[in-house]
C-alpha positions in Angstrom: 8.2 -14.2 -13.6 12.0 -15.1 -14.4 13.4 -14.6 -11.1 11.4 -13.9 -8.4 10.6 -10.3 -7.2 12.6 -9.1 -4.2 10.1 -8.1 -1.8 11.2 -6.5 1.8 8.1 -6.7 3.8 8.3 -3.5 7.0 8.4 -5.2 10.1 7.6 -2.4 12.7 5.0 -4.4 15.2 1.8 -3.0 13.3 0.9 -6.5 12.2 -1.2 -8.5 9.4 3.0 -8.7 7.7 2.1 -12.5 8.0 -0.6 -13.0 5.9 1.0 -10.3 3.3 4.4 -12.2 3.5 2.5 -15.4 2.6 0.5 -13.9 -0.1 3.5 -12.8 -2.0 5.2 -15.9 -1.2 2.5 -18.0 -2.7 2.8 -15.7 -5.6 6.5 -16.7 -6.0 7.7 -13.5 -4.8 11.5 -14.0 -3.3 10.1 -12.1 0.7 12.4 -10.9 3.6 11.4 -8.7 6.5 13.0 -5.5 7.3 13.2 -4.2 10.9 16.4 -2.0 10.1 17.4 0.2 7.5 19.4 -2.7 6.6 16.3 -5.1 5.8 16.2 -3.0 2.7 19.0 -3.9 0.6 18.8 -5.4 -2.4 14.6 -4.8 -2.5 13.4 -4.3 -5.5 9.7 -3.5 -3.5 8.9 -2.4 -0.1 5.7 -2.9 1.3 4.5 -1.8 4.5 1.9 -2.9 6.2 -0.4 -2.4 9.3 -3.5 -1.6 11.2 -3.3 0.7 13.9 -2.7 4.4 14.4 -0.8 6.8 12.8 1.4 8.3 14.9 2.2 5.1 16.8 3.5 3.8 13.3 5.4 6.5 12.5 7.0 6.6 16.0 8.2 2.7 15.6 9.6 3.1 12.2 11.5 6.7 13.6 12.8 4.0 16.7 14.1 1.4 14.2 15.7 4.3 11.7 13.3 3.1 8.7 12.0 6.9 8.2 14.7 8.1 5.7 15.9 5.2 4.5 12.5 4.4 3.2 11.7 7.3 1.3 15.3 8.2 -0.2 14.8 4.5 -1.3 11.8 5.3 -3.1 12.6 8.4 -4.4 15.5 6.5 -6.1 13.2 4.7 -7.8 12.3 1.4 -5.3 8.8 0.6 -5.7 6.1 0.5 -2.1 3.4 -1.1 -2.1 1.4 0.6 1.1 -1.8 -2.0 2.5 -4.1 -0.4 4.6 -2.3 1.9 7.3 0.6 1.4 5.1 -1.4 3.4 2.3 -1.8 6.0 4.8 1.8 6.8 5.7 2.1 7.2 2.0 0.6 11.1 2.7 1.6 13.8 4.3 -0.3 14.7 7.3 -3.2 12.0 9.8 -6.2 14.6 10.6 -6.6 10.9 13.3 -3.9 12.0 15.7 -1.5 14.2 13.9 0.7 12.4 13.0 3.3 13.9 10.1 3.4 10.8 7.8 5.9 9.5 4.7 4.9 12.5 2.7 5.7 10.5 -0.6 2.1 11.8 -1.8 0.6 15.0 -1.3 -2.5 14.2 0.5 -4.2 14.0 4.3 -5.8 11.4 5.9 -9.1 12.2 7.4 -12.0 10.1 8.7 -14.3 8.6 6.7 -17.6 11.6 5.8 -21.3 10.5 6.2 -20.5 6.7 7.6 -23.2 4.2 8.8 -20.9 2.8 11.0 -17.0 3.0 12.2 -15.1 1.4 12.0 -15.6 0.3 8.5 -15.0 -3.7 8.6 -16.4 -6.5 6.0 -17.0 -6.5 2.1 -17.4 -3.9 0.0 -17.0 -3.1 -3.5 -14.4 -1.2 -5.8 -15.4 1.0 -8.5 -12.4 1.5 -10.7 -12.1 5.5 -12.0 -9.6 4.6 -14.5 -8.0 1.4 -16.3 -5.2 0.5 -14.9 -3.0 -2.4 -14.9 -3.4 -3.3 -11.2 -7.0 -4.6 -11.7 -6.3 -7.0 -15.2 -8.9 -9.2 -15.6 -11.0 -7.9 -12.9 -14.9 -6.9 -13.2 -16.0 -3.8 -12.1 -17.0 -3.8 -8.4 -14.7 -6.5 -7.7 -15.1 -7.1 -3.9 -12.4 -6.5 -1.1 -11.9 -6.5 2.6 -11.5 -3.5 4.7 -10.8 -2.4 8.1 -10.8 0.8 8.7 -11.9 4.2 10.1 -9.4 7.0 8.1 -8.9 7.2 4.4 -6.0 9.2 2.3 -7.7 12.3 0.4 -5.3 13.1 -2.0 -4.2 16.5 -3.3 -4.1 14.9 -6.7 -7.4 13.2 -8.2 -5.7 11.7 -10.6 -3.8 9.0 -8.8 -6.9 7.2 -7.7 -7.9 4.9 -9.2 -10.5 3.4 -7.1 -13.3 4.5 -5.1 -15.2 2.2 -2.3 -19.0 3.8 -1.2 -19.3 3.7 2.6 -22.1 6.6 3.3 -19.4 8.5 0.9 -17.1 7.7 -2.0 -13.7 7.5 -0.6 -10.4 6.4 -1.7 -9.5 3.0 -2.0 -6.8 2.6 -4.2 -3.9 4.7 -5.2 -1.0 4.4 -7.8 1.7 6.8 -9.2 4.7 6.0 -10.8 6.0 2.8 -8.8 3.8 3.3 -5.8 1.1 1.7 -5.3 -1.4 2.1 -1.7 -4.5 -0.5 -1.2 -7.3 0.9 1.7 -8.2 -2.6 2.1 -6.2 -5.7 2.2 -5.7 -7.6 -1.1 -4.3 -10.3 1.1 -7.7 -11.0 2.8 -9.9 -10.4 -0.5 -9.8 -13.8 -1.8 -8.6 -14.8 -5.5 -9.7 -11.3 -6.5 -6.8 -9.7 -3.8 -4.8 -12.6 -4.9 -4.9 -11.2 -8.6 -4.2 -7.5 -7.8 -1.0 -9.0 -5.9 0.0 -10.4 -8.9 -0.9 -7.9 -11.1 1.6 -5.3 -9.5 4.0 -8.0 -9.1 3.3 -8.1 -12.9 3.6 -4.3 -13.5 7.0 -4.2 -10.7 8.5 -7.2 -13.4 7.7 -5.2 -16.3 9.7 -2.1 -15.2 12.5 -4.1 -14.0 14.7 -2.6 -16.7 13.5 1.3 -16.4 14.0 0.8 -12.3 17.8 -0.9 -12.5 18.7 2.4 -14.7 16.9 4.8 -12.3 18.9 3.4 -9.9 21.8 3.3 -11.2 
């Protein structure tokens, strides 16, 4: 990369932002951590983390005034990166608790259908529906960590592009335009993680010049 990638990493106490901050770091990613609406400036990516429950998340980042700030950001053409519960607040509506979510995809969360066991924790394998950049270089059923009971079920097919088989086929990773929403945690999946990180650091570098005019 030729400078690094401005990264704000969403501080709102639902944890693993550690081991994504030093991920992207490693990466040579340029990481700050937002608590505050303020945290935001000058990001050219937000990711959010977590693990946890819906409506708990949504009701810290309402406390710390992230809500709006976040998806007017996006909407103006920041990228988000969503890991695991972070995915989740991507969509509209949490069938776990209620919760009314980020709405930036159409789409509810629901629990997973037909499961041997909840909640769904260890390896497992991603099937790729469709190329896309994210997985470059990767073989089908590339392995990834996961832990989790609730997956996204979006309204549109086409934005997944990978599907992990736990007594069903669910969702495990989503992209549209400059979002982009891992089920699992890339930062806990080894050098395979490692190289999706990169990869959408990759893709976030490439559109550098189509984001600065977006948000212009």
């Amino acid at each position: 990369m030729s400078e690094p990638i401005r990264v704000a990493v969403v501080d709102y106490g639902a944890g693993n932002l550690i081991s994504n901050r030093n991920a992207l770091r490693l990466l040579g990613a340029e990481v700050s951590v937002a608590d505050a609406p303020d945290g935001l400036e000058g990001a050219e990516v937000i990711l959010v983390p977590g693990v946890g429950a819906s409506e708990a998340a949504m009701g810290r980042l309402r406390r710390q005034g992230l809500v709006e700030p976040i998806v007017e950001r996006v909407h103006a053409g920041t990228w988000f990166v969503g890991v695991c519960l972070g995915m989740q607040l991507l969509f509209d509506r949490s069938d776990e608790d209620g919760a009314q979510m980020l709405g930036l995809l159409s789409g509810d969360v629901k629990m997973i259908q037909a499961a041997p066991s909840l909640p769904h924790i260890g390896w497992n394998r991603l099937h790729f529906t469709r190329p896309h950049p994210v997985f470059e270089g990767l073989p089908e059923g590339a392995p990834a960590y996961f832990v989790h009971s609730y997956v996204p079920v979006p309204a549109d097919p086409d934005i997944i592009i990978a599907e992990t088989e736990h007594g069903s086929r669910f969702t495990s990773l989503v992209a549209r335009d400059r979002i982009v929403g891992f089920q699992f945690h890339p930062e806990r999946s080894g050098a395979d993680g490692i190289a999706m990180l990169r990869n959408t650091l990759g893709l976030i570098e490439a559109d550098r010049p189509a984001a600065a005019r977006a948000s212009a």
